[in-house]
GUKOL-326216 format. One line per 3 residues: number of its first residue (from 0); for each residue x, y, z of C-alpha. Coordinates in Angstrom, 3 decimals, always signed. Last residue first. Example, Ala and Ser with C-alpha at 12.3 -4.5 7.8 and 13.67 -1.06 7.14 Angstrom:
2
1 = +13.670:-1.060:+7.140 | +12.300:-4.500:+7.800
***
This chain:
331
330 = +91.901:+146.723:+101.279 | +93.659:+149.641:+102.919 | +97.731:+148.867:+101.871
327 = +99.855:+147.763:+104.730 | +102.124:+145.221:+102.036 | +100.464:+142.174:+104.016
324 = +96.985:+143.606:+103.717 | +97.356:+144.252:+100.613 | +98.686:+141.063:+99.430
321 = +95.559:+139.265:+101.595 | +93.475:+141.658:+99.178 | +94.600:+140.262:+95.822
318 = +94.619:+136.512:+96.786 | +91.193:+136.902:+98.321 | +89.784:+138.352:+95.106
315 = +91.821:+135.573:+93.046 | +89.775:+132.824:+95.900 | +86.960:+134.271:+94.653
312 = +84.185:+135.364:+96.917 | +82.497:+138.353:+95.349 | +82.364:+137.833:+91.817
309 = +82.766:+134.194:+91.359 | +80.822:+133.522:+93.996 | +78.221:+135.686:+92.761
306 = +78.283:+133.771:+89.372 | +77.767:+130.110:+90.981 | +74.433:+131.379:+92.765
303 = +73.387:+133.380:+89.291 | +74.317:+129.973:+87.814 | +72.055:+128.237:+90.195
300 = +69.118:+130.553:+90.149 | +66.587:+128.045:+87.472 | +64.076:+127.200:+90.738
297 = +61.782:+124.350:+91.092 | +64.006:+122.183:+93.599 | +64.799:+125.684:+95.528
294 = +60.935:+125.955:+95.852 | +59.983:+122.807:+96.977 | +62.924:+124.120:+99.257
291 = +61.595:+127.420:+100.451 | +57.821:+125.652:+101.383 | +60.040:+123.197:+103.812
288 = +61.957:+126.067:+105.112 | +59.204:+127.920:+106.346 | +57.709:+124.704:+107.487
285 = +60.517:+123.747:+109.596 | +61.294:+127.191:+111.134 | +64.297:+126.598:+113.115
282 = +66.051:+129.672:+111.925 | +64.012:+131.855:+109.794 | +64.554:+131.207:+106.053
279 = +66.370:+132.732:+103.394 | +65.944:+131.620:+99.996 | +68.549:+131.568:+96.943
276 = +70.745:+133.927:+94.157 | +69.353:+137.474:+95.871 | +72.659:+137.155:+98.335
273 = +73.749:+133.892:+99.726 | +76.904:+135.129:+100.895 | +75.463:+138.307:+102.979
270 = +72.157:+136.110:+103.844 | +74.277:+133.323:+105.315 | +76.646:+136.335:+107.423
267 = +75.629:+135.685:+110.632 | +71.329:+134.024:+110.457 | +68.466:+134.351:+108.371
264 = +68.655:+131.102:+107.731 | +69.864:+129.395:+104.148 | +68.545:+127.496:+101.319
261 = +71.009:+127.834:+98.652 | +70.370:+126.800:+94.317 | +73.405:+124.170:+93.702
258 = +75.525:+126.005:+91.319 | +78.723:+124.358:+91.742 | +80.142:+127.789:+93.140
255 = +76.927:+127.793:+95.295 | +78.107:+124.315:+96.852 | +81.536:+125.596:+97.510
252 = +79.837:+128.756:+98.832 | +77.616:+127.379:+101.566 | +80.514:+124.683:+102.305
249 = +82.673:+128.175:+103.391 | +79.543:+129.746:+105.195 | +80.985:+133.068:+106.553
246 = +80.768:+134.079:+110.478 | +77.404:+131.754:+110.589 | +74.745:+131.166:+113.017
243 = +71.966:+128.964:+114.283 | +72.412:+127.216:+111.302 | +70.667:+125.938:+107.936
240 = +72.785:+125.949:+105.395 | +70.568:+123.808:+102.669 | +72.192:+123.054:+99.137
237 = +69.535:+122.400:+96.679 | +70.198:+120.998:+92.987 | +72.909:+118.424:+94.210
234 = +74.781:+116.310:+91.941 | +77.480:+118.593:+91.944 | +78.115:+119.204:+95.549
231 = +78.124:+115.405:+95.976 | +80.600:+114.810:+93.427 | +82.955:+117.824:+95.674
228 = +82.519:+116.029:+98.762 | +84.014:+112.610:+97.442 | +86.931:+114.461:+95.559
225 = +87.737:+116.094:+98.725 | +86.946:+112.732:+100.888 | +84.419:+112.111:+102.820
222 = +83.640:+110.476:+106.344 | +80.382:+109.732:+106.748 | +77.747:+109.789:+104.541
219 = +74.354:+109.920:+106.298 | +71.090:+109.412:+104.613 | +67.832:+110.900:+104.677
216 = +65.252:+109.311:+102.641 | +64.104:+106.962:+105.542 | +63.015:+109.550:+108.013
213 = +64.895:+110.760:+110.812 | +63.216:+112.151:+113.284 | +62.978:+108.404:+115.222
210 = +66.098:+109.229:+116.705 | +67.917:+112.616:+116.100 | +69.741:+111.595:+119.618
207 = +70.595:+108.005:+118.062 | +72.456:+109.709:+115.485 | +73.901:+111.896:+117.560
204 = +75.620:+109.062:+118.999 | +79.527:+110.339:+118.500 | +81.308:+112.048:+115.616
201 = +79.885:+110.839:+112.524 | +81.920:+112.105:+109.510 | +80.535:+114.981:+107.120
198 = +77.409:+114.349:+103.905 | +74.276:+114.893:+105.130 | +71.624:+113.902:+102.422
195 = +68.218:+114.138:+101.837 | +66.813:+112.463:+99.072 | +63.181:+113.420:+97.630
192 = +60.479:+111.374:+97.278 | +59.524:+111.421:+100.601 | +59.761:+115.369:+100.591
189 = +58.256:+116.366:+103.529 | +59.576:+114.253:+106.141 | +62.591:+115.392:+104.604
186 = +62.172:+119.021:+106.888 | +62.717:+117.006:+109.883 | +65.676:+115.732:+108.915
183 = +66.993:+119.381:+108.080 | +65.349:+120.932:+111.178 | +67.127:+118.943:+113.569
180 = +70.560:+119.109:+111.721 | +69.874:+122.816:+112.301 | +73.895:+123.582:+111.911
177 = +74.540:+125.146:+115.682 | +71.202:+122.875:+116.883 | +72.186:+119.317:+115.885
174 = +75.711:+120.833:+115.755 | +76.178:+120.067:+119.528 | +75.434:+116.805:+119.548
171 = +77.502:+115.398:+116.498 | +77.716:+115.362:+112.207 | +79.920:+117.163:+110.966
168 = +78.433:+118.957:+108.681 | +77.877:+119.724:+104.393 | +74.104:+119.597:+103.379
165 = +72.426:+118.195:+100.250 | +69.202:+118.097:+98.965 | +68.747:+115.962:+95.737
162 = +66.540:+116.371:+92.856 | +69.657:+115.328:+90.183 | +71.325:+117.936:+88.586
159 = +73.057:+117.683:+85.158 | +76.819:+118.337:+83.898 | +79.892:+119.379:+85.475
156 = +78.715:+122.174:+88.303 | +82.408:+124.212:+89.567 | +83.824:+124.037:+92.644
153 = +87.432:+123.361:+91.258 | +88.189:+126.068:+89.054 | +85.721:+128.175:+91.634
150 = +88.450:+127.872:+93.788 | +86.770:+129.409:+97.255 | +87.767:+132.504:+99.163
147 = +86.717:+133.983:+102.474 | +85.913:+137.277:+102.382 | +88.354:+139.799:+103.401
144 = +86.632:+142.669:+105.833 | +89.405:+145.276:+106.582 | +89.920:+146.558:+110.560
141 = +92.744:+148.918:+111.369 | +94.035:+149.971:+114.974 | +90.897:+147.760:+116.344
138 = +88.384:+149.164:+118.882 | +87.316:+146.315:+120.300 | +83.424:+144.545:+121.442
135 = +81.097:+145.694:+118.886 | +83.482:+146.168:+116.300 | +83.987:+142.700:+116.133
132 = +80.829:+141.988:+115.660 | +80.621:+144.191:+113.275 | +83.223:+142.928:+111.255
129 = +82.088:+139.539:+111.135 | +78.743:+140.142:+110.063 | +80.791:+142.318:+107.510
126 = +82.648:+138.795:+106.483 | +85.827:+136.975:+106.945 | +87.210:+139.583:+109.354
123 = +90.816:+140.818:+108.725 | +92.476:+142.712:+111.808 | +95.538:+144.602:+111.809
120 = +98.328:+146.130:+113.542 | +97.504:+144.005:+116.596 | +96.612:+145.769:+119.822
117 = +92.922:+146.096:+120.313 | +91.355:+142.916:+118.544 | +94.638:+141.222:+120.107
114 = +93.715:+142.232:+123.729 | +90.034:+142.102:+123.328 | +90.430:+138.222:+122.517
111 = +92.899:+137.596:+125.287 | +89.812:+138.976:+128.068 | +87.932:+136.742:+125.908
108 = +90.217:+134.089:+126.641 | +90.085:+134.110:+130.219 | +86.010:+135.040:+130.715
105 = +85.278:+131.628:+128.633 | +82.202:+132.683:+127.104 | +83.686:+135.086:+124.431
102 = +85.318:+132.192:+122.672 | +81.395:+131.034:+121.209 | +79.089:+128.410:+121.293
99 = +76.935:+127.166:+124.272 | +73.625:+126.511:+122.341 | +71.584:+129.264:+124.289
96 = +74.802:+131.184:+125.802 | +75.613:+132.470:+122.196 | +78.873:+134.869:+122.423
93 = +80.660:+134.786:+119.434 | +83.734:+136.799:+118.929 | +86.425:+134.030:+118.770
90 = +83.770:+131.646:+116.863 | +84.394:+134.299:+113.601 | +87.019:+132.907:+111.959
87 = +89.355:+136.541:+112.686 | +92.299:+136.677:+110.595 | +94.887:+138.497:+112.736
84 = +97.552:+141.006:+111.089 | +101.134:+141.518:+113.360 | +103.921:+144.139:+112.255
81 = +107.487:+143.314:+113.791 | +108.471:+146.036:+116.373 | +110.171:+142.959:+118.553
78 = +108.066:+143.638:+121.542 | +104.874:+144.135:+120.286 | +105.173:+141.196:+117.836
75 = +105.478:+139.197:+120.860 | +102.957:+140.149:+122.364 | +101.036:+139.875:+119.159
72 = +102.035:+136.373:+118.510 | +101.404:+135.199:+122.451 | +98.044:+136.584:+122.299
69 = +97.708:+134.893:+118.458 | +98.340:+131.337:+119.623 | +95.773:+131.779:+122.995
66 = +92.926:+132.154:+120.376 | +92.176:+134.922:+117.782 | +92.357:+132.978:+114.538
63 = +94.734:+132.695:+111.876 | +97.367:+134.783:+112.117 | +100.015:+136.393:+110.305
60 = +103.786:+137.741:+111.768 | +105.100:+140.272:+109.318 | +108.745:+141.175:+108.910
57 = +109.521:+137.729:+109.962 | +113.013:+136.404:+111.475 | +112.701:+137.442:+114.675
54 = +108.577:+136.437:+115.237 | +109.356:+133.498:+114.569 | +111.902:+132.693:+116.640
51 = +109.764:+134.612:+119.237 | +106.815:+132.137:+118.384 | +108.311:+129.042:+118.674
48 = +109.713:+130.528:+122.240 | +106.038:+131.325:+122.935 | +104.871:+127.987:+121.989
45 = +107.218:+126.427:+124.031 | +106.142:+128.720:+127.538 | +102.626:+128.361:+126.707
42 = +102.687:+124.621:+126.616 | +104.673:+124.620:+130.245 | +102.224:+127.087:+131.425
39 = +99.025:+125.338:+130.868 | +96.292:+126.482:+128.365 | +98.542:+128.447:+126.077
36 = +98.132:+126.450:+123.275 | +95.921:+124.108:+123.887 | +95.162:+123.526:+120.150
33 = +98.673:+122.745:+119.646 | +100.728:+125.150:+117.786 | +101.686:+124.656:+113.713
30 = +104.429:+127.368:+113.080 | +104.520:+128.203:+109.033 | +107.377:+130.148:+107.535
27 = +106.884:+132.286:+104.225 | +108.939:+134.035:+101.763 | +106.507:+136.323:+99.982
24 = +104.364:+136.141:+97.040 | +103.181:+133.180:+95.618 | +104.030:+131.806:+99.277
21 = +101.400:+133.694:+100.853 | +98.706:+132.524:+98.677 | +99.597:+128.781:+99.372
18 = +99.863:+129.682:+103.189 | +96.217:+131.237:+102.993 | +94.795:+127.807:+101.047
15 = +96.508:+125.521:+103.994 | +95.777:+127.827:+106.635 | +91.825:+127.704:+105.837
12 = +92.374:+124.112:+104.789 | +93.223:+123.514:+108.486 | +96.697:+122.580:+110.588
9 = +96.519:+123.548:+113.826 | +96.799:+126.576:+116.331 | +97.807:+128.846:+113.761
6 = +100.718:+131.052:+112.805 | +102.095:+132.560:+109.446 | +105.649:+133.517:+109.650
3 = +105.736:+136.170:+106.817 | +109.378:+137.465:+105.258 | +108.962:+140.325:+102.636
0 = +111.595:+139.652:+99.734
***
């Protein structure tokens, strides 16, 4: 049986759901790294040697994300002939000076970045937004966009909508502007009658930043849990993505799979997941976005939202190409 030592810099639901896959299939063995990996010699050092071990008992060595973890993977892939594959998020090939985001700032790692777009054996991107990005700054040996994938058996609508707007963050300073935050409350000041509601945990005093913006029929959740998340999805009719920019979407497509009717920007990959199932705004636009909700709470498209994720984003269609990928099929 094909041995995979699947590496990331910390423990996420990405890793989680790929390790799951992985293990329906191959033997697997998971190294957790700190998320300084690589920033000071002594923790580059151990995470190397995890790495080599790795690395020496694998056939394939798979990645999640292009950070200081996968440099030391593919090095070390490189010099033990084992095959190395790199799942690219998308934040490692961002570059947005205006709001501060992106891997491709930092000179250091995106000198690391090029390396492992250029020299591992393959490279997945979540999305073609993705993919051209990354195209627009490597030349990878093989490149295969794999869309994310979401468990529509569990994302799924299970009865009637209320007139709700919902939108999945966390909720601090700097996603006021990555995840429009701004333009969400604002937009509520429309819709009095309406709640508004931001369900993610409450990181520092962005709340007090937003200020008087808020209106009274937003409301903040806090912390949730899966099963807490997943009622809210439900009761929604309108799910609103409204950010700067996007590699993929994930709570975009959780809430489409439980037919909430999208409101996204024009931004990454939101049009690419939210297809001809929703409304696509500019970014920032308040009363663009407004006049595209009182039309999301009027509008019938929430199966056709749930259906495309069915179709395109499946967690079976992720399943089926991650196997390629592994076995050095095209995808």
């Amino acid at each position: 049986m094909t041995r995979v030592c699947l590496i990331s810099p910390s423990r996420s639901t990405f890793t989680t759901r790929d390790r799951d896959i992985l293990q329906r299939h191959y033997q697997v063995r998971e190294i957790v790294l700190d998320a300084e990996t690589g920033s000071r010699q002594g923790n580059a050092g151990s995470a190397f040697l995890k790495i080599v071990g790795g690395a020496l008992w694998a056939d394939v060595v798979f990645c999640w994300f292009a950070h200081n973890h996968a440099y030391l993977a593919v090095l070390a892939s490189q010099l033990l002939g084992r095959r190395s594959i790199v799942v690219i998020g998308g934040y490692e090939v961002a570059r947005e000076p205006k709001i501060g985001y992106g891997s491709l700032l930092d000179p250091v790692l995106s000198r690391r970045i090029r390396y492992i777009l250029n020299h591992a054996d393959s490279i997945l991107a979540v999305s073609e937004f993705n993919r051209v990005e990354i195209e627009q700054i490597a030349r990878p040996r093989a490149l295969e966009t794999v869309y994310n994938g979401i468990d529509c058996s569990v994302f799924s609508p299970n009865g009637g909508k209320e007139d709700l707007v919902l939108t999945v963050c966390l909720v601090n300073r700097a996603n006021i502007a990555i995840k429009g935050l701004d333009t969400f409350v604002r937009v509520a000041r429309y819709f009095p009658e309406i709640r508004f509601v931001v369900a993610g945990s409450i990181q520092d005093d962005s709340l007090k930043v937003l200020g008087e913006a808020v209106p009274g029929n937003v409301e903040f959740t806090g912390a949730l849990s899966q099963e807490e998340l997943l009622s809210w999805y439900r009761r929604a009719r309108v799910y609103c993505q409204l950010s700067y920019r996007e590699s993929f979407g994930v709570a975009l497509a959780e809430a489409m799979a439980c037919e909430c009717v999208p409101v996204a920007t024009d931004r990454g990959a939101l049009p690419e997941v939210v297809g001809d199932t929703g409304f696509i705004v500019p970014y920032g636009d308040v009363e663009a976005t407004a006049d595209a909700v009182a039309c999301a709470l009027n509008a019938d498209t929430g199966r056709m939202a749930r259906e495309r994720v069915q179709h395109r984003f499946s967690l079976e269609s992720r399943e089926e190409r991650l196997v390629q990928a592994i076995e050095g099929q095209a995808v």
